[in-house]
C-alpha positions in Angstrom: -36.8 69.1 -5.6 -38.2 69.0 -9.1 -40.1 66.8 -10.7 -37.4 65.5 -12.9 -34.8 65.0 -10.3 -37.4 63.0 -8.2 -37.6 60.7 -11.5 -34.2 60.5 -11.9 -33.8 59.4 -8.0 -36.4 57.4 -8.5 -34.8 55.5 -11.2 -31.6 55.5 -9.6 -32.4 54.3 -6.6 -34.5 51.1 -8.1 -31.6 50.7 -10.5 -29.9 50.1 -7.3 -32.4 48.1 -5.9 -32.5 45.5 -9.3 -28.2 45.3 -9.1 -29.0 44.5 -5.3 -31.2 41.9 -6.4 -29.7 40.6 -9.5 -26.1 40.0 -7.6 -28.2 38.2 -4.6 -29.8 36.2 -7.0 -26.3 35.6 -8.4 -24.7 35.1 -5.0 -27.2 32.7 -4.0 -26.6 30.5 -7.4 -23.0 30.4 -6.9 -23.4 29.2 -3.4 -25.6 26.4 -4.3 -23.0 25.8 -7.0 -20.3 25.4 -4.6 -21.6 23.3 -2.5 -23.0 20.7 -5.0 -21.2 18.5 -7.2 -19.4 19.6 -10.5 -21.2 17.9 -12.9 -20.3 19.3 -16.3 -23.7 20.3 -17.6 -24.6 21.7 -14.7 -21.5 24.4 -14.3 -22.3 25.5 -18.1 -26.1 25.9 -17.2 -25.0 28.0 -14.2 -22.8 30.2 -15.8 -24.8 30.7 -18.9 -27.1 31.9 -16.4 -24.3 34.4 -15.0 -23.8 35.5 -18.5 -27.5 36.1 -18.6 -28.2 37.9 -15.4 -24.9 40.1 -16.0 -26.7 41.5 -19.2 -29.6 42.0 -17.1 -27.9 44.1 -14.0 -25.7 45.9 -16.1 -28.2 47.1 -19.0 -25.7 45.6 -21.7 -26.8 44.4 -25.4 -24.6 41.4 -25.2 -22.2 39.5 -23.3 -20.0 36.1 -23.7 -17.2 34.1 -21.4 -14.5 32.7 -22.3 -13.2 29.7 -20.6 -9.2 29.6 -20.8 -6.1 27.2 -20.3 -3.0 28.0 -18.7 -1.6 28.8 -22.0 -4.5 31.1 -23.1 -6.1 29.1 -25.5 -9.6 29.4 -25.4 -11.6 25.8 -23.8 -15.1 26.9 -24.1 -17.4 29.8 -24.6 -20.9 31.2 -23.4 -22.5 33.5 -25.6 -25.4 35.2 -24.5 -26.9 36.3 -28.0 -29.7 34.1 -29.7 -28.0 34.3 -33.1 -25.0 31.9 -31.7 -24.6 29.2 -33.4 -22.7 25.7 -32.5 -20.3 26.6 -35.5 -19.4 29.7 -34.3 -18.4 28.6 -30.9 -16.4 26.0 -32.3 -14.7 28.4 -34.0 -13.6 30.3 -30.8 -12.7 27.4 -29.3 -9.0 26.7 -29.7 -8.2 30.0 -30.4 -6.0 32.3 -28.2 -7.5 35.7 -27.3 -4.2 38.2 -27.9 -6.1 40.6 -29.5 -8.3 43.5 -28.5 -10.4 44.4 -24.8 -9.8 40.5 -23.8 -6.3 40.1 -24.9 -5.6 43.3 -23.1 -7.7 42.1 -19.6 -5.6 38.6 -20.0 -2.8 40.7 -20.3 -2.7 43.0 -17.4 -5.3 40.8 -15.5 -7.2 43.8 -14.6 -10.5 44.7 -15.9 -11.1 46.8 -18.9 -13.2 49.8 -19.5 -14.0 51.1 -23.0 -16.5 54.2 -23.3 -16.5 54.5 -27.2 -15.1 51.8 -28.9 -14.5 53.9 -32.6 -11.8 55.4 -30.2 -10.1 52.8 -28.3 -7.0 50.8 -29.9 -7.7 48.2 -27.6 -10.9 47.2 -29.6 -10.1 45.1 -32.4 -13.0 44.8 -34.9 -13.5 41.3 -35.8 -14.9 40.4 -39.6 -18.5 39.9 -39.9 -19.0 40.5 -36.2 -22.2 39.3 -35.4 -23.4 42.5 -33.4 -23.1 46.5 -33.1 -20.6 47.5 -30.2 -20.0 51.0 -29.3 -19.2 50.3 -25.6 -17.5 47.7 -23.8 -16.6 46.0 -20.7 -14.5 43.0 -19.9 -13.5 41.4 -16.6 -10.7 38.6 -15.7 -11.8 35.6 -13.9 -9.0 35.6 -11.8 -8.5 33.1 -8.0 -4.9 33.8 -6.8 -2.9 33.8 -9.7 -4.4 31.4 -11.9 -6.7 33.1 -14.9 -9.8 30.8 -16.0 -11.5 32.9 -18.1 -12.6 36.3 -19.6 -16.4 37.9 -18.6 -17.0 40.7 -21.9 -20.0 42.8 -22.2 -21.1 45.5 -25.1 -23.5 48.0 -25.9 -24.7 49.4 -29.3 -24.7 53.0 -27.3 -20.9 54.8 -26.2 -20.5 55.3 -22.7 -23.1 53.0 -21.2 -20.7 51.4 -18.7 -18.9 53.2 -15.9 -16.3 52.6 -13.7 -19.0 51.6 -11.1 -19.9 48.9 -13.3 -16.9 47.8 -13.3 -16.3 47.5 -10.0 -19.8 45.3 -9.6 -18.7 43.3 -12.7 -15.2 42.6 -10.4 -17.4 41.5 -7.8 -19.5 38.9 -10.0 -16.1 37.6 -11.9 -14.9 37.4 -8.3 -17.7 34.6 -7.1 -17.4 32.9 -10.8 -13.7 32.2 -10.5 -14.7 30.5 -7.2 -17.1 28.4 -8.8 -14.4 27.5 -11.6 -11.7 26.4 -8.7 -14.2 24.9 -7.0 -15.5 22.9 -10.3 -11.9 21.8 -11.1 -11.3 20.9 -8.1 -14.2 18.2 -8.4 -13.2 17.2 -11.7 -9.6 17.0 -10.2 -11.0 14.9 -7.4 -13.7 12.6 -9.6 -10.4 11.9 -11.8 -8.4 10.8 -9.1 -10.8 8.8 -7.7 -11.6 7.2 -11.1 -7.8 6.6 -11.5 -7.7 5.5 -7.9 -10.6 2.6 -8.8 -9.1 1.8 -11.9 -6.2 0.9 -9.3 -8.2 -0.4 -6.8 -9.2 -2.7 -9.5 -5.6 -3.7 -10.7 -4.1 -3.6 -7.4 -7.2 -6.6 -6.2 -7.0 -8.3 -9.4 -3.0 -8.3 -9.2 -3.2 -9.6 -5.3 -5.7 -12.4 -6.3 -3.3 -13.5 -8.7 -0.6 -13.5 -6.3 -2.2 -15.2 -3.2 -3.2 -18.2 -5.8 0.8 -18.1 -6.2 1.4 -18.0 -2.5 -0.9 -20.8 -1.7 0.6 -23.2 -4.4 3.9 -21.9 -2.6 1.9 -22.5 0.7 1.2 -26.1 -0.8 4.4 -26.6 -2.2 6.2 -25.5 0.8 4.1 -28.3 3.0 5.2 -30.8 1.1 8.9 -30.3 2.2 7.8 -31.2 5.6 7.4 -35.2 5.9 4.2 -36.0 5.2 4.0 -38.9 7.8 6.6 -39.0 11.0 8.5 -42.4 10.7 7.2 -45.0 13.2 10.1 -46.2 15.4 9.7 -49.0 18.0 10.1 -47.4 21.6 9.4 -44.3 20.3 7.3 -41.7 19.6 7.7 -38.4 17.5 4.8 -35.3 16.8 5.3 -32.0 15.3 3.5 -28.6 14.6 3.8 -26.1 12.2 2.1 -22.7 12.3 3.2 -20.0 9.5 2.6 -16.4 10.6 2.0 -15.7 6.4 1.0 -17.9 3.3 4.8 -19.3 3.1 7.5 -19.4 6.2 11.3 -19.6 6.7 10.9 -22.3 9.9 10.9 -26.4 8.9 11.2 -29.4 10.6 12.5 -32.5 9.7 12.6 -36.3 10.0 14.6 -39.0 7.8 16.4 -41.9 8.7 20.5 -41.8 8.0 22.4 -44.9 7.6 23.7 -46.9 10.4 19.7 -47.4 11.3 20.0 -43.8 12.5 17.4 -41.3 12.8 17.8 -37.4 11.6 16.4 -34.8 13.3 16.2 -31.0 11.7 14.4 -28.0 13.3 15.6 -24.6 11.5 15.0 -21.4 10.9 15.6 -19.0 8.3 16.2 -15.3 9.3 13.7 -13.5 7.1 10.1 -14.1 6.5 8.1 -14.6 3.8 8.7 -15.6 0.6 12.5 -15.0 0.4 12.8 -17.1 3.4 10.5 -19.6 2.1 12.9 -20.2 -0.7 15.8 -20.6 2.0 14.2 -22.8 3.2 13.8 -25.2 0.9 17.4 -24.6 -0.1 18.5 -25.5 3.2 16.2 -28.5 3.4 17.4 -29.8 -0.1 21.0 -29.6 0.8 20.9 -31.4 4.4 18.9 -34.2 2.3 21.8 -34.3 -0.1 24.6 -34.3 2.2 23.0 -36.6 5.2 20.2 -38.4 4.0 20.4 -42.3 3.7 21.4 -43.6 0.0 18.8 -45.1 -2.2 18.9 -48.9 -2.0 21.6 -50.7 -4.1 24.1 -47.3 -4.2 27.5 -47.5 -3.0 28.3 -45.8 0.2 31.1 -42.9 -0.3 34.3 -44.1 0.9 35.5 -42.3 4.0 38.6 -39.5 3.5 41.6 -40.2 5.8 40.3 -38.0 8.5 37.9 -40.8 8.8 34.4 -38.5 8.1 32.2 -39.4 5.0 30.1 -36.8 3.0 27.7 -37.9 5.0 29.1 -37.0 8.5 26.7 -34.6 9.9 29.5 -32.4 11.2 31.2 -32.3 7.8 27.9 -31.7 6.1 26.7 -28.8 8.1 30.2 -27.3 7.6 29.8 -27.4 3.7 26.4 -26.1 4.0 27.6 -23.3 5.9 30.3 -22.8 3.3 27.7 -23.2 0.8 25.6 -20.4 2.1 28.0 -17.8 3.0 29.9 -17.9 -0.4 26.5 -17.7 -2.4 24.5 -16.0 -0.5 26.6 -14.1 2.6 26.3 -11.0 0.7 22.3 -11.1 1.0 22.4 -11.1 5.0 20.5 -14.4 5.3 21.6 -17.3 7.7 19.3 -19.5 9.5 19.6 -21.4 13.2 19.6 -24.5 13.0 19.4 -27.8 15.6 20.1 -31.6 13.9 20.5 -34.1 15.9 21.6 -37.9 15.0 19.3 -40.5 17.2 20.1 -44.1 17.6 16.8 -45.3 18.5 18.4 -48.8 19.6 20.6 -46.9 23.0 19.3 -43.3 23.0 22.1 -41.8 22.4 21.7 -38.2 20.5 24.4 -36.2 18.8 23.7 -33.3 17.7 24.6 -29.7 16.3 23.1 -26.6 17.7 23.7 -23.7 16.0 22.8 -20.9 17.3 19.0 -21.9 17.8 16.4 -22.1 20.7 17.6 -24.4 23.6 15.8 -27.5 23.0 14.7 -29.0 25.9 15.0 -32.5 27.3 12.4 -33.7 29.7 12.6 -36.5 32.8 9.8 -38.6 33.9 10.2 -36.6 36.7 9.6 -33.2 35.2 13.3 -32.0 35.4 14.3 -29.9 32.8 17.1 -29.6 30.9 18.3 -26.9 28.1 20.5 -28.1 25.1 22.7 -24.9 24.8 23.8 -23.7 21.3 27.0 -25.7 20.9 28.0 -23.1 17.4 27.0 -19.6 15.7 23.9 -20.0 13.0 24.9 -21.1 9.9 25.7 -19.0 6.9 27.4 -15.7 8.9 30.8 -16.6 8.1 33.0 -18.7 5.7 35.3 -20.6 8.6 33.1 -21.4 11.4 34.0 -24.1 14.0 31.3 -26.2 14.5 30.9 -28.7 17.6 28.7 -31.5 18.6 27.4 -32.8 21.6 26.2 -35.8 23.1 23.4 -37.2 25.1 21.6 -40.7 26.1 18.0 -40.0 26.6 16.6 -42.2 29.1 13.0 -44.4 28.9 10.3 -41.7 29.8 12.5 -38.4 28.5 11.3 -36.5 26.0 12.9 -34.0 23.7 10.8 -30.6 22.5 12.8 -28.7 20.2 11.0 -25.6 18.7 11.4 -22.0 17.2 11.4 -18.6 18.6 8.1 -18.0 17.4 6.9 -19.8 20.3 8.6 -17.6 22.6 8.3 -14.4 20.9 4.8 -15.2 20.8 2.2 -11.9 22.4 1.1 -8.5 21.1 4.3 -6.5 22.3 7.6 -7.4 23.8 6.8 -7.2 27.2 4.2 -10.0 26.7 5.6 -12.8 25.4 5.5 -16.3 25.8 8.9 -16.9 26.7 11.2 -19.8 27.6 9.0 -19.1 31.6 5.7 -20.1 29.6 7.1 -23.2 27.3 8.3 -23.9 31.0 4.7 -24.2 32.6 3.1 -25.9 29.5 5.5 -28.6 30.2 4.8 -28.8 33.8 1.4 -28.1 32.9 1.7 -31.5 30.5 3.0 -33.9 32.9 0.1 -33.6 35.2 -2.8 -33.7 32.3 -2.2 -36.5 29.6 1.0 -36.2 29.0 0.5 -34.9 25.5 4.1 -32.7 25.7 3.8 -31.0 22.1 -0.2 -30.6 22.4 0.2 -28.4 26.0 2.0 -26.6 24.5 0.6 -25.7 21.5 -2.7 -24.8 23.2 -0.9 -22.5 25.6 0.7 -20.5 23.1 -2.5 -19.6 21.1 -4.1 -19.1 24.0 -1.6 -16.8 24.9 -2.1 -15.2 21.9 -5.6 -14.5 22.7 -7.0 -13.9 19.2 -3.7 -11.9 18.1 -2.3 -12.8 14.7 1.5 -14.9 14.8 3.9 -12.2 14.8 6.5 -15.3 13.5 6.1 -18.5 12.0 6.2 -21.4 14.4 7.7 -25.1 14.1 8.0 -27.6 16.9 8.9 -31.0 17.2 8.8 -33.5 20.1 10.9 -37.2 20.4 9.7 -39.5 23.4 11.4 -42.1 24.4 8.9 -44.7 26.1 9.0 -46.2 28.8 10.1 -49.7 29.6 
């Protein structure tokens, strides 16, 4: 071998060596790249460095990219010459590249190879261009099917780019279009996660606002419930009241009735929440209204020939029923509902069950007695028959009446409290102090164990003392 051919080896082979080195040095920035964030400034430094190091490997005069929508308009540029100017880039920018070596790479998304560019009709001359190109090479950024941008280099000498070039520039726009979906990926993900703190914000600022509401409901809804149980002679009455939320659909109720009777309400609504909250208190208004004992110096309504007044708690309860189902039947709410009428003076209790949780009526002796549901809840249907019952609760026998968030109270179904554990409290309460309603509350909640009230609760207790 000559002289001259071991030169030209020689210079081929540490050609080689420099692409080698130039795409590794490429390779490793795009991997750092990837793996970092996408901070703006930092992608444009990198790829201006691309541009750069492109020129070098390839022995090119100049190169640029073009940064592109998905409608082709151009979104920034890199230009590798000195004599760039902010101006000109503006320029460019907004621009849509249909013309020429790029508009023909964007076209076919395949690179393009120009030897001599004085005979190529894909080079389009642009007035006063900035440098001398003879020969020309341009690449599309491509990942899939979406195009990000355009990699063009030139040379003031024809045929200074090969097809071999080509191929290595492939290879280069190849790790640059996954920097670009890796980079708007980040700015996809740093958006959504500045939209979803700008939320985040909102959503806190908006559930502030509406737990204030909920506790003036919370508020608003204990004052419903009697403030103070009356004090009766003989007698003595407690209650509880746990809601599972801010606001519940369960009340109790004490007022006196005429006659020197006593009224006794423990209800509850079907829903939870807030729209049962507001049942509720329509409920609770409207068996004030029809049954609650006129204010003094009123006349009494006179009695219709049947012989029942408006306020007869049978009659009263009927039109409540009536009341619900015609303005409200078609939103699905009705609420169970015990009221009983006390005399304090002989014990005797009538009352109205319907459809709620047995209350229970307890002997001295720790018998125990269920109050079965004498008629269907109330507001399920227009004509319902309702029935009373009677009892005479003896000295010593007290009655706990309560809602099925006592039973149903325990993590699943298979744990709960039951009607077998209000049972033992009760038991449980006649050998301690006899505190009936206080038993049981305890044994509930520590039933619970720590778990949250899967329902609100309500209970109320009536003792008549002993002699």
């Amino acid at each position: 071998m000559d002289l001259d051919n071991l030169i030209e080896e020689f210079t081929k082979l540490k050609s080689e060596k420099l692409a080698l080195e130039t795409q590794g040095k490429l390779l490793e920035t795009f991997i750092r790249l990837v793996r970092s964030s996408s901070h703006e400034s930092r992608i444009k430094a990198t790829l201006k460095k691309t541009v750069d190091l492109t020129v070098e490997l390839t022995g090119a005069d100049d190169g640029s990219l073009f940064l592109l929508d998905n409608a082709g308009w151009v979104t920034d540029c890199i230009l590798m010459r000195e004599s760039s100017s902010a101006a000109e880039r503006r320029q460019l920018i907004g621009k849509v590249l249909d013309r020429g070596l790029a508009g023909w790479v964007i076209q076919h998304r395949r690179a393009g190879l120009i030897e001599d560019t004085t005979r190529d009709q894909r080079w389009y001359q642009m007035k006063d261009q900035p440098y001398v190109a003879r020969s020309a090479l341009a690449a599309p950024i491509l990942k899939g099917r979406e195009l990000f941008g355009v990699l063009s280099l030139v040379h003031s000498q024809p045929g200074r780019f090969s097809e071999k070039t080509a191929s290595l520039i492939q290879a280069t726009v190849d790790h640059i279009a996954i920097v670009l979906e890796n980079a708007q990926f980040y700015s996809r993900l740093e958006k959504a996660y500045q939209s979803l703190a700008q939320a985040k914000e909102q959503i806190e600022t908006y559930s502030q606002a509406l737990a204030a509401e909920l506790r003036k409901g919370r508020h608003m809804q204990r004052n419903f419930l009697p403030r103070y149980l009356p004090s009766i002679d003989g007698w003595t009455l407690d209650a509880r009241f746990h809601p599972a939320r801010q606001v519940s659909g369960d009340f109790y109720d004490v007022f006196p009735l005429s006659g020197r009777q006593l009224g006794l309400v423990i209800a509850d609504v079907c829903d939870k929440g807030v729209s049962a909250a507001l049942f509720m208190g329509l409920i609770r208004s409207l068996i004030r209204i029809f049954l609650e004992d006129p204010d003094p110096g009123t006349t009494p309504p006179a009695p219709d020939p049947t012989g029942r007044t408006d306020r007869d708690p049978l009659h009263a309860i009927t039109q409540i029923n009536r009341y619900l189902e015609s303005h409200h039947g078609h939103e699905g709410i009705f609420a169970t509902m015990f009221f009983g009428m006390l005399t304090p003076e002989t014990g005797q209790l009538c009352y109205v069950n319907a459809g709620h949780e047995s209350p229970l009526l307890v002997s001295p002796a720790g018998a125990i007695r269920a109050l079965k549901p004498t008629a269907p809840a109330v507001g399920m249907m227009p004509q319902t028959w309702f029935a009373t019952a009677d009892i005479h609760m003896q000295p010593g026998e007290t009655l706990i009446a309560f809602t099925d968030g006592v039973t149903e109270a325990g993590r699943t179904p298979g744990s709960f409290f039951g009607t077998s554990g209000v049972r033992r409290a009760l038991a449980a309460a006649r050998h301690a102090n006899n505190d009936c309603l206080g038993t049981l509350e305890q044994a509930v909640f520590a039933h619970l164990d720590g778990a949250d009230l899967t329902d609100d609760i309500a209970m109320i207790a009536v003792t008549r003392e002993k002699v």
